[in-house]
N, C-alpha and C positions, 0 to 999 in steps of 0.2 A: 504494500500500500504506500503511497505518495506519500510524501508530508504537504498537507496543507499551511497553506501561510496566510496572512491577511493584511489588505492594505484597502486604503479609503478612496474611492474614487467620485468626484464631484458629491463630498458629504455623504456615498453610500460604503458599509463594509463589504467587501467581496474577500472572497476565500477561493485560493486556488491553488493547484498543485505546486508545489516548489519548480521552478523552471519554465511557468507560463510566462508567456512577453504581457507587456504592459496593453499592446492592443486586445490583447483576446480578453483582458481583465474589463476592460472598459467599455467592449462591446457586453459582454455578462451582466456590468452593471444599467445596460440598456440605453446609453449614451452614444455618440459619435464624436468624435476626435477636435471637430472644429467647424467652421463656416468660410465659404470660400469669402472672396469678396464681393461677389453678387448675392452673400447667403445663402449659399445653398451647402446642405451641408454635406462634409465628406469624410470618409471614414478610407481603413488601408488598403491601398489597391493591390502597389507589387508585393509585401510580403517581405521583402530587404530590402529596406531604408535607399531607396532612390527616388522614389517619388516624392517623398517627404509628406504624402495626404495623413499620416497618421500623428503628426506633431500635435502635444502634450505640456503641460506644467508639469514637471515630479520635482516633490519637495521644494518649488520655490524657482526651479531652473527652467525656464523657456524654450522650449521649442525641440524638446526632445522627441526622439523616433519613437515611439509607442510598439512601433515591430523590431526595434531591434534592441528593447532593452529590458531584463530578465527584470519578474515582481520580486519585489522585498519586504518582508513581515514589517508593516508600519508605513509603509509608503503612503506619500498625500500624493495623489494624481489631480489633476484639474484641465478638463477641457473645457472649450469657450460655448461647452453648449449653453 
């Protein structure tokens, strides 16, 4: 069995396996990553961090890849939903 971890994403707890990326945490907690600039909103397309559709706040840091960076027990995520 996994070890479960827990981190806060736009004020919800989610729980997920140790070694889930930060996008599939956020989609879980039923949000999407961001709003283009016409607003419309966009979540991760390629899956490795080139597109950049999946940039995040974690703990305070702007503009992070959401798919290319492993949860961590405590983690504040925030997107611009």
């Amino acid at each position: 069995m996994s070890e479960q971890i827990t981190l806060t994403v736009n004020g919800i707890q989610v729980s997920v396996p140790r070694g889930t990326t930060v996008a599939v945490a956020v989609l879980l907690a039923g949000a999407i990553c961001r709003h283009s600039v016409t607003d419309e909103p966009r979540a991760p397309l390629c899956g490795m961090g080139v597109c950049y559709e999946c940039r995040v706040k974690i703990d305070d840091v702007s503009h992070c890849r959401g798919c290319q960076t492993l949860c961590e027990h405590g983690m504040n995520v925030r997107t611009d939903d």
